[in-house]
Structure formats: structure tokens, C-alpha cells
C-alpha positions as CSV (number, residue, x, y, z in Angstrom):
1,X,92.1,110.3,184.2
2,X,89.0,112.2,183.3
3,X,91.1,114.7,181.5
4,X,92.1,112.0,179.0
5,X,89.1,111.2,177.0
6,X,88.3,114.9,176.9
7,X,91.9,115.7,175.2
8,X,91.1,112.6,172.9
9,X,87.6,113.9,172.0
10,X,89.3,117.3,170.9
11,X,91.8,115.9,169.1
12,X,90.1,113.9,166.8
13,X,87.6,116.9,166.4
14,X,90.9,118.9,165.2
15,X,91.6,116.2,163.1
16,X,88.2,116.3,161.4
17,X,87.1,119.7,161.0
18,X,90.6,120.6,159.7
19,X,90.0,118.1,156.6
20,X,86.8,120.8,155.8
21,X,89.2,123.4,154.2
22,X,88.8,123.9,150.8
23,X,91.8,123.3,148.9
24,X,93.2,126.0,146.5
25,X,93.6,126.1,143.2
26,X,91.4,122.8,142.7
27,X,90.9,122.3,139.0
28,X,94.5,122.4,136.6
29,X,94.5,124.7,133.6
30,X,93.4,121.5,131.2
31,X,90.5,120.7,133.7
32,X,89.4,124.2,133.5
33,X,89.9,124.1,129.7
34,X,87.6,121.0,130.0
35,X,84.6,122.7,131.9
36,X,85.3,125.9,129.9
37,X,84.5,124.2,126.9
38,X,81.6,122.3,128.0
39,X,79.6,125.3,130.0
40,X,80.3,128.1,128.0
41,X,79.2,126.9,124.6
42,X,75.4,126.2,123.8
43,X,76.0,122.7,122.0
44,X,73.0,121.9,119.8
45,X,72.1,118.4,118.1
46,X,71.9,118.3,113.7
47,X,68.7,120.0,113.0
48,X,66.5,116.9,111.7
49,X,63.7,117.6,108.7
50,X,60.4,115.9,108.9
51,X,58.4,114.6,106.0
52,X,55.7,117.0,106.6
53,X,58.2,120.2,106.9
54,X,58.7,120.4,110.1
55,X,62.1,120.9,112.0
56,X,63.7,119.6,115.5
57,X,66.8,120.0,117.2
58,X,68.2,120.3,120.9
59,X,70.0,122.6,122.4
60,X,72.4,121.7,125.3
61,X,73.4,124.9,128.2
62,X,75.5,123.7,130.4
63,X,76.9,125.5,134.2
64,X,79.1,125.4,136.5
65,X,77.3,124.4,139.0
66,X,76.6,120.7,137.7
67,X,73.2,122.1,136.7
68,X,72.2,122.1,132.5
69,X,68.7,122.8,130.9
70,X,68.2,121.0,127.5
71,X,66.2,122.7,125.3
72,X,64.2,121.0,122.1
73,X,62.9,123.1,119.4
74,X,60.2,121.9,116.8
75,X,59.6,124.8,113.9
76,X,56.6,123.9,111.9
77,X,56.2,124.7,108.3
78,X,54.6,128.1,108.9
79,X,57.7,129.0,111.0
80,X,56.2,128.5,114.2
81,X,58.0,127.7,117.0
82,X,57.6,125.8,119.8
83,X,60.4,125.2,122.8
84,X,60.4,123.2,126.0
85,X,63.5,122.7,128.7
86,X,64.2,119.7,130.1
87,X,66.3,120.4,133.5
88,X,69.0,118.1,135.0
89,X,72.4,117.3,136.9
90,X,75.2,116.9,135.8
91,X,78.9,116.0,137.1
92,X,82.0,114.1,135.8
93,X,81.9,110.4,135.8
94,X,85.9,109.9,136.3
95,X,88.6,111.8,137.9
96,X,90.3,112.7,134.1
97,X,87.2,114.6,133.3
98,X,86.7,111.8,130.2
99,X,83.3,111.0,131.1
100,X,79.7,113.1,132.1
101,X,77.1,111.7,134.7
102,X,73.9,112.4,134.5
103,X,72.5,110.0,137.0
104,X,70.7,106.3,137.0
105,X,74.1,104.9,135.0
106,X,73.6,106.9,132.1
107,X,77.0,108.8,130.7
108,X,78.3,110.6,127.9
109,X,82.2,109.1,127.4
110,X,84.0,112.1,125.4
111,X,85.6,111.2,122.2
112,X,86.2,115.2,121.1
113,X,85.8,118.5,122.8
114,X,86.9,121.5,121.2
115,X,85.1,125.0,120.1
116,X,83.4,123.0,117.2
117,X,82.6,119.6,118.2
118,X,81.3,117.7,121.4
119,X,81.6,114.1,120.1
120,X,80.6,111.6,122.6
121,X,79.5,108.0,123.4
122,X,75.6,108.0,124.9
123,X,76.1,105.2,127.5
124,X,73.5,103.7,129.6
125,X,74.5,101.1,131.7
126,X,78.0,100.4,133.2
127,X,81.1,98.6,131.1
128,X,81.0,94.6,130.7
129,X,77.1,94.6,131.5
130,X,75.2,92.5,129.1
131,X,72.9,95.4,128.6
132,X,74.9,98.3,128.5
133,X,73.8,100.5,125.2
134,X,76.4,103.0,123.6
135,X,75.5,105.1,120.6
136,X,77.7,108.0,119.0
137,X,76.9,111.6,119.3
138,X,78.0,114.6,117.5
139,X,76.8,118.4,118.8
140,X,77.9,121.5,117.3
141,X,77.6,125.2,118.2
142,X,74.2,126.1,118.4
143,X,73.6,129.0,115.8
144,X,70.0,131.2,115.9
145,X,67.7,131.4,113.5
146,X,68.7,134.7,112.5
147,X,72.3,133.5,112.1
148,X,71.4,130.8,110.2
149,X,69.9,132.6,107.4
């Protein structure tokens, strides 16, 4: 009788621990096309022109590993430039791959990923909340200053 428990004990261990291998192949070919897309480009907001001659614009890196750095850029009129990163998380917000998370019920909902355009919905909030806020969003390659000229 005292062999009993013992026997159940190590099967349900089995039973658990076995559910810890990592499946193969995980992501199809259109979900890797997804994250290709999104980590392997530098996306980068319009640049925006100030009154007084200066420039802004954000640059977007994002990795693999759920991980991006945002990076804004203000040029002054002399040329001068000035950056500083912003670092966050990332993941997908639905199983299709549709949607980013960022965190605190902020997402971006995709409306076009290819090579030349991120286009998304800035959400913060969740669907059918009174105070949910969605804006549109366009990024584009980002293109150095060099290239640019």
C-alpha cells in the first residue's frame, strides 16, 4: 500500500516534466516572415520640421528576443544632433501575430507590414472600453543622414 502513492507521485512527475520539451519547428514560414519583417528592419517615424529649424524623428530596432530600443533624434539648425533610446518589451498580443504588446494595455494592431511600410493602430486600452484611444501610424525604413542626401 505504501508503494502506491510513491508510483502516483512519479507518474504525475512524468507527466509534467515531459510537457517541458520544447516543440520543433514552432513558428510557420508566414510567422517567421512576420518577425522577419518586424526585427530586421529599423522602422523610423516621418521626420517632422520645427518652426525654428529644427528636425525629430524616431527610430524603431526591434529583436528577437521581445526586447526593442526606440531611438528619437532632434537635429538642430546647425546640424547638431542629439539621440536618446528609450528601451522596452515587446511580444505579440494575439496568436495570428496581428497585434504587438508592449505592456499596461497598450498595442499596436497591424494594418500593413511589408519591406516599406509598418502601418498600425496605436491602441491604449482594450476593445469596447469607453476609454480605449486608437490613432494611425505609418513607419518607413529608416534611411541615414548620409543616405538621405
Amino acid at each position: 500500500m505504501k508503494t502506491t502513492p510513491f508510483k502516483l507521485l512519479i507518474l504525475v512527475a512524468f507527466f509534467l516534466f515531459s510537457g517541458c520539451v520544447e516543440r520543433v519547428g514552432y513558428y510557420t514560414d508566414g510567422e517567421k516572415q512576420i518577425i522577419s519583417l518586424i526585427c530586421d528592419i529599423t522602422w523610423a517615424t516621418e521626420k517632422k520640421t520645427y518652426e525654428n529649424g529644427n528636425t525629430s524623428q524616431s527610430t524603431w530596432n526591434f529583436k528577437e528576443d521581445g526586447t526593442y530600443t526606440r531611438t528619437d533624434i532632434t537635429t538642430d539648425k546647425d546640424g547638431n544632433e542629439k539621440k536618446s533610446n528609450i528601451y522596452g518589451r515587446w511580444s505579440f498580443g494575439d496568436p495570428g501575430f496581428h497585434t504587438l504588446y508592449f505592456g499596461e494595455r497598450h498595442y499596436w494592431d497591424i494594418d500593413v507590414l511589408n519591406q516599406d511600410k509598418f502601418a498600425f493602430y496605436d491602441r491604449n486600452g482594450e476593445f469596447g472600453d469607453l476609454y480605449m484611444t486608437r490613432g494611425y501610424t505609418v513607419f518607413t525604413p529608416y534611411q541615414e543622414q548620409d543616405e538621405q542626401q
